[in-house]
KEKE-3310 file (N, C-alpha, C; in steps of 0.2 Angstrom, whole numbers, plus 5000, padded with zeros to 4 digits):
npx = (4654:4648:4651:4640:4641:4632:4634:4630:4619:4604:4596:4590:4584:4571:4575:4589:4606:4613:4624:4625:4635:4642:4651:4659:4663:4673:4669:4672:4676:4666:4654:4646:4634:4628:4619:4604:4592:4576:4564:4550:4541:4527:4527:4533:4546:4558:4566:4579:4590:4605:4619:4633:4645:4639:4633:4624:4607:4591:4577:4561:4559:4570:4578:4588:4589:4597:4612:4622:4639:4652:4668:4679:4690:4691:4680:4666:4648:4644:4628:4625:4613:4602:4593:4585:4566:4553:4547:4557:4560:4566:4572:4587:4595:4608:4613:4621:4622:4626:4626:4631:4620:4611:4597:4581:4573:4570:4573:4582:4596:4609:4616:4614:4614:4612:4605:4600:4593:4585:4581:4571:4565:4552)
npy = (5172:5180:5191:5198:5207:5216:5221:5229:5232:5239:5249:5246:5244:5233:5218:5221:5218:5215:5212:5207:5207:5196:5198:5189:5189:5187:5171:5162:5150:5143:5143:5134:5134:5146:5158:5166:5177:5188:5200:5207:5222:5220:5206:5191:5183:5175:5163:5161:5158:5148:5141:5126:5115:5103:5108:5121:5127:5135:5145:5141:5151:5161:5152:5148:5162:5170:5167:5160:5161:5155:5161:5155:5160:5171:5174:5176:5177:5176:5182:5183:5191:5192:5197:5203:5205:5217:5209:5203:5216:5218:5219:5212:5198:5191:5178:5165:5148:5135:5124:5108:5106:5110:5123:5129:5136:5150:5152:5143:5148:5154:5166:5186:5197:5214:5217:5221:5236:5230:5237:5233:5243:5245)
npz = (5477:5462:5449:5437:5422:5410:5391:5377:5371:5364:5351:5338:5322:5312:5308:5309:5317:5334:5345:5361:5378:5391:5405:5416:5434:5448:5458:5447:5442:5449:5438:5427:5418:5406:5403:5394:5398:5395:5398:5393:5394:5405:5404:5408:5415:5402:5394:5384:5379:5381:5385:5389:5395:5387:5376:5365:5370:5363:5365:5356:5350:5346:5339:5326:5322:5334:5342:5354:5363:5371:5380:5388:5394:5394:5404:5398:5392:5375:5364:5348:5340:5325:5312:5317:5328:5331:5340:5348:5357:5371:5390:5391:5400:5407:5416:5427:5430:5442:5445:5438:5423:5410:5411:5408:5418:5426:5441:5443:5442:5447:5449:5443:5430:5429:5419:5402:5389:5374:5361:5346:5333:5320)
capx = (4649:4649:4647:4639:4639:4630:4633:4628:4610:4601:4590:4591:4578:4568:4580:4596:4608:4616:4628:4626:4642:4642:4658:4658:4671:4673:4670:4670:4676:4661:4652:4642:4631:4629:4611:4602:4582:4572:4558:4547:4535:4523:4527:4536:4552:4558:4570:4581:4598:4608:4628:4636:4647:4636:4631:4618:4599:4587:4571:4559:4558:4575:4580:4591:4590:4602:4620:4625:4644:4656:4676:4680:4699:4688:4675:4663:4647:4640:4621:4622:4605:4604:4585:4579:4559:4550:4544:4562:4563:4565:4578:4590:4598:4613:4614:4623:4623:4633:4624:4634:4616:4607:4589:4578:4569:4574:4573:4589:4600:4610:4619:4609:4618:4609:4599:4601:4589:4587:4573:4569:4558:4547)
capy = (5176:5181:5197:5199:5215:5215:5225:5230:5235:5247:5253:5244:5242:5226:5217:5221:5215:5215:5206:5206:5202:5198:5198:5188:5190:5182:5164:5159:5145:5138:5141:5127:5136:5154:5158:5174:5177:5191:5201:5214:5225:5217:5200:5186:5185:5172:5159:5164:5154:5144:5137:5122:5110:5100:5111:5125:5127:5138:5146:5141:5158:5163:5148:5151:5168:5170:5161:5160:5157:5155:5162:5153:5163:5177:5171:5179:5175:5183:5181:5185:5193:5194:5195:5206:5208:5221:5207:5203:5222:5218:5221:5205:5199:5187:5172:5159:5142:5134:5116:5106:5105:5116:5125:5136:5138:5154:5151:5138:5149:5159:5174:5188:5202:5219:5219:5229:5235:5229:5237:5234:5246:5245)
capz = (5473:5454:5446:5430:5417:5401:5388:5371:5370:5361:5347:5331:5315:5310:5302:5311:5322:5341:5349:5368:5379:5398:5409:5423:5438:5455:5460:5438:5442:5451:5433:5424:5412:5405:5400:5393:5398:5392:5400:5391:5399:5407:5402:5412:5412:5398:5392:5377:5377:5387:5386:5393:5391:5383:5370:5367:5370:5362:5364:5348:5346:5341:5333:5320:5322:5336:5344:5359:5362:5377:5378:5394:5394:5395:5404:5395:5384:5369:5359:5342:5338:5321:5309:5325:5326:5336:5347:5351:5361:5379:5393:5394:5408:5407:5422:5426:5436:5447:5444:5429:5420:5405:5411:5406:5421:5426:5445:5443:5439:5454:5449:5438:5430:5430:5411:5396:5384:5366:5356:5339:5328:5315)
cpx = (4652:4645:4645:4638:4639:4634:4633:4623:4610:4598:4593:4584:4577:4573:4588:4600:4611:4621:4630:4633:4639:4648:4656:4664:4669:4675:4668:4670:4671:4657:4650:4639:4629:4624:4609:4592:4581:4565:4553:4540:4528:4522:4532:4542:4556:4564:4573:4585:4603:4615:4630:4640:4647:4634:4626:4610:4597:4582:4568:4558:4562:4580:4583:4591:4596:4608:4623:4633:4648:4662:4677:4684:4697:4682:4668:4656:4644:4633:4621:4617:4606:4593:4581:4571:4559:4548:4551:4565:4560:4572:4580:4594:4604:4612:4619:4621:4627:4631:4628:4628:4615:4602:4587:4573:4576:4578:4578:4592:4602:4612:4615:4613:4611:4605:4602:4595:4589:4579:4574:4564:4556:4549)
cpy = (5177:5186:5195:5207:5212:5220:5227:5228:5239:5246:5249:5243:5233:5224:5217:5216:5218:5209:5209:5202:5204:5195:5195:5186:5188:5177:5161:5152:5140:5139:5137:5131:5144:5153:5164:5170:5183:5193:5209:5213:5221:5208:5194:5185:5176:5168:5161:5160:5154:5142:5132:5116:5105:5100:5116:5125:5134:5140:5144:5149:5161:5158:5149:5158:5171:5165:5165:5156:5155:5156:5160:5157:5169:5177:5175:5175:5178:5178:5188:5186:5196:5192:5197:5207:5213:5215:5202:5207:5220:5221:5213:5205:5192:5185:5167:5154:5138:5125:5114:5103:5109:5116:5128:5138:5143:5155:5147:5141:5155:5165:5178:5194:5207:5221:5227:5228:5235:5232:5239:5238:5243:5247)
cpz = (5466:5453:5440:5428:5412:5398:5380:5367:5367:5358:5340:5327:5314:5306:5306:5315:5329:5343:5357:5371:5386:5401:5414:5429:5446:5456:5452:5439:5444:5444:5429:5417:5412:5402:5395:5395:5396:5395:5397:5394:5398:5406:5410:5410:5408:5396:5386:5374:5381:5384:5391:5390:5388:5376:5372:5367:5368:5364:5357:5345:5342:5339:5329:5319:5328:5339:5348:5358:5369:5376:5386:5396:5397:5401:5404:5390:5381:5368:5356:5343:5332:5317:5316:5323:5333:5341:5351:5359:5370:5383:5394:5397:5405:5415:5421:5432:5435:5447:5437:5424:5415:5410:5410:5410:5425:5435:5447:5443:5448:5454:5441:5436:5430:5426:5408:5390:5379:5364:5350:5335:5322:5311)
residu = (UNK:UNK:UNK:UNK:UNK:UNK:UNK:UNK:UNK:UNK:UNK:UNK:UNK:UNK:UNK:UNK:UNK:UNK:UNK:UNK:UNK:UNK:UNK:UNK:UNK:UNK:UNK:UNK:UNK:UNK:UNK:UNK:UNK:UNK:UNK:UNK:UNK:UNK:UNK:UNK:UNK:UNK:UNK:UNK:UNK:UNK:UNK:UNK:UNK:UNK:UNK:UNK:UNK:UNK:UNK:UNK:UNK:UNK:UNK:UNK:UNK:UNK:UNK:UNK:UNK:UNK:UNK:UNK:UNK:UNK:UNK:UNK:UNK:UNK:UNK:UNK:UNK:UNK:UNK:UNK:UNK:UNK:UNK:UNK:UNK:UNK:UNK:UNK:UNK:UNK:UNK:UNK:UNK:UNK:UNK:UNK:UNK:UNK:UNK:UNK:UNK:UNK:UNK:UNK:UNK:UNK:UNK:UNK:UNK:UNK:UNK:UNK:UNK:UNK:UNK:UNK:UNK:UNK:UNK:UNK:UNK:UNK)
# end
């Protein structure tokens, strides 16, 4: 098993920034790829930004606006969130999987942390 904890959510203005972190503790070792997805109300729960040995995958949406990183020692990963929009404001979730591939499909991914909210204002 793998836990995960997010942490560093909250409330920022158009324009600003976040940096999410998620901790991950147990079986790390089984670890391949570290993700984030995104789900606002009423919506479907969404692809954000992925990590793996291979390198990183984006959504087109936050493209250049944010950066996923990985501290193995830690095994830990962050997404920068920088040039926030209101339509960034969801609860995000950190995942990982145990397969050594990237995906963005959310159903591949086996361990789910608990979600934290980011909302942006206007």
């Amino acid at each position: 098993q793998v836990q995960l904890v997010e942490s560093g959510g909250g409330l920022v203005q158009a324009g600003g920034s976040l940096r999410l972190s998620c901790a991950a503790s147990g079986r790390t070792f089984s670890i391949y790829v570290m993700g984030w997805f995104r789900q606002a109300p009423g919506q479907e729960r969404e692809f954000v930004a992925a990590i793996s040995w291979s390198g990183a995958d984006y959504a087109d949406s936050v493209k250049g606006r944010f950066t996923i990183s990985r501290d193995n020692a830690k095994n830990t990963v962050y997404l920068q969130m920088n040039s926030l929009k209101p339509e960034d404001t969801a609860v995000y979730y950190c995942a990982v999987r145990t397969y050594p591939q990237g995906s963005r499909v959310s159903n591949s991914y086996d361990y789910w942390g608990q979600g934290i909210q980011v909302t942006v204002s206007s």
